[in-house]
N, C-alpha and C positions, 0 to 999 in steps of 0.2 A: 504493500500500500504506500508506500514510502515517493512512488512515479518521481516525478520532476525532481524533487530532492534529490534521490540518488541519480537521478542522468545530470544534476547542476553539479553534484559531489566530481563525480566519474569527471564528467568534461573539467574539471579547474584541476582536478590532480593528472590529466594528460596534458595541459596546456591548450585546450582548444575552446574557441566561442559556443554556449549554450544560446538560441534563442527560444524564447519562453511563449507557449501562446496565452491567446488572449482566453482561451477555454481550458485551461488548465487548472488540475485539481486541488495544490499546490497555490499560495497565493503569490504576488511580486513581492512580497516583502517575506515571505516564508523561503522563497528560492533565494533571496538575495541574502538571508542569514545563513542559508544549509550553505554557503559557498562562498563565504564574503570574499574570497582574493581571486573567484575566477571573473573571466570577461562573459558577459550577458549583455543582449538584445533582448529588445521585447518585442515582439510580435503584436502590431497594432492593428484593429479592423478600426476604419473612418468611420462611424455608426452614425444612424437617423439621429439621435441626440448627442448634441457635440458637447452635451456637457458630462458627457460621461466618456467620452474621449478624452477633454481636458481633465477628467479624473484622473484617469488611466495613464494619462504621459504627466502629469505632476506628479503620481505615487512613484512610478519608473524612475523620474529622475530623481528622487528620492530617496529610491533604495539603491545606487548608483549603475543604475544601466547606463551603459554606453552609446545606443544606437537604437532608433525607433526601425523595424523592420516592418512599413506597412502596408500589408496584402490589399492587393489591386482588382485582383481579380475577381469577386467575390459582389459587387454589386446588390443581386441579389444571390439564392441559394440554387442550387443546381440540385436535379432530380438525382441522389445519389442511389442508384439503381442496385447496386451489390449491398449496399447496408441495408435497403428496403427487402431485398430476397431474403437478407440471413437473419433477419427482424433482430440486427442489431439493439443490444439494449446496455445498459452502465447498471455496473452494481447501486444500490443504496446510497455508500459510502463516497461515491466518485460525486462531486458538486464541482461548476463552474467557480473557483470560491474566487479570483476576480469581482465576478460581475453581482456575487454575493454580499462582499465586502462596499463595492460600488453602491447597490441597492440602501443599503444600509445608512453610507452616508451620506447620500446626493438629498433623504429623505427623512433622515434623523431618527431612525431607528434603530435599536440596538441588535447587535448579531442575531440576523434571519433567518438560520439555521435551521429552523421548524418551517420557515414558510418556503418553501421550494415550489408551490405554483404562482407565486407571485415573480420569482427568480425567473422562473422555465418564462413567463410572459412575456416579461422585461427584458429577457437576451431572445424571442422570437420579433420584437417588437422593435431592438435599435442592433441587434449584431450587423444588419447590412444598413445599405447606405443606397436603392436605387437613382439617387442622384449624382452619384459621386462625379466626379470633372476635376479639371486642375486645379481649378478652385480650391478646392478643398485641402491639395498638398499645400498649395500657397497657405490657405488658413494655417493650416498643421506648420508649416515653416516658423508663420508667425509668433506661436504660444510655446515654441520650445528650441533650446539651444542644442539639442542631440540632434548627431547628425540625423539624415532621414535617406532612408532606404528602399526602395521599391521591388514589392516581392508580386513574382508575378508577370514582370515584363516579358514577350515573345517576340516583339518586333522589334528590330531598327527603328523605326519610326517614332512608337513610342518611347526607345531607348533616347534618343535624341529629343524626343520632347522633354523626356524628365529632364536632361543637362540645361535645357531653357529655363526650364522653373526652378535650377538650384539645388536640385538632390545629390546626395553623396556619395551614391553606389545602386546600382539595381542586382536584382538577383533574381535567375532566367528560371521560372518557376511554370508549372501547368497545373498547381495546386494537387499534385498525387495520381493528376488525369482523371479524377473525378469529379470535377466541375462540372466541364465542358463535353459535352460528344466530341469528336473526329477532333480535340484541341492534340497537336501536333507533341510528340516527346520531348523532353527538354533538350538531352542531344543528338537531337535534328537540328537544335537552331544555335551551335554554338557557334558552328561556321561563320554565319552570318554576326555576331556578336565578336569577333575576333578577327574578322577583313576589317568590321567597322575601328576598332579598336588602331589596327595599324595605318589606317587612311588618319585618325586623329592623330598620332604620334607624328608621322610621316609629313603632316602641315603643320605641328606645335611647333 
């Protein structure tokens, strides 16, 4: 039961970067004590209520994350068709505790613990974002000094847009390939992210 913990423990005593989601069992301030000396990302969804975005990236910088890592792709939810055949389900014990902890005090109530249909409502109601645009990085630029990371990117095109708006890295994601039908493998498109790469070097 220990999840995130022991993968924040594991990754800080190899030396390599943990990113944490935003659905994790594990709070950001539970993973950043299980590990205080390793490097962690957070794993950020843009959500319909951006005050619980700025929750979520004031507590990250607070418990010293490094880098907003935030999924792009993800708009709305995609028919995850393998978890629907295997009627996927979570123990009892597994909670969102993020968007728990959020719940809690965006509305001044003390640890919700017991109320998990009000939790389950609250992350069906702001985990996506059908508006999302650039906009939105730009807002997210604006309310936090961590870098910002785009997960998620498959094209050139959009790779080069994020560099307009100021991001600090993108990472060539298909979200597991259950998103999207026929969405393309991640390396399929390194090629293409690695010409572009040396055309920028090549004119800096």
């Amino acid at each position: 039961r220990s999840g995130e913990l022991a993968t924040a423990r594991a990754a800080a005593k190899m030396g390599i970067c943990m990113s944490l989601s935003s659905l994790a069992s594990s709070s950001i301030e539970e993973v950043s004590e299980a590990a205080a000396g390793g490097l962690r990302w957070y794993q950020l969804n843009i959500m319909s209520d951006q005050s619980v975005t700025r929750n979520m990236v004031s507590r990250a910088e607070a418990a010293g994350y490094r880098a907003l890592a935030v999924t792009v792709d993800q708009p709305v939810r995609g028919r995850w068709y393998q978890d629907m055949r295997q009627k996927l389900s979570l123990p009892s014990y597994v909670r969102p505790a993020n968007f728990d902890i959020a719940y809690a005090q965006l509305h001044g109530l003390k640890s919700s613990h017991n109320d998990i249909t009000s939790i389950i409502h609250l992350i069906l109601k702001i985990i996506t974002c059908p508006g999302l645009s650039w906009d939105y990085i730009d807002w997210l630029r604006s309310i936090t000094n961590l870098p910002v990371i785009l997960k998620g990117i498959l094209s050139v095109q959009d790779a080069k847009e994020a560099v307009k708006h100021g991001v600090s890295g993108i990472w060539i994601s298909n979200h597991g390939g259950r998103q999207l039908d026929t969405v393309p493998a991640t390396v399929w498109k390194w090629h293409y992210f690695v010409c572009m790469i040396y055309i920028i070097l090549a004119n800096a």
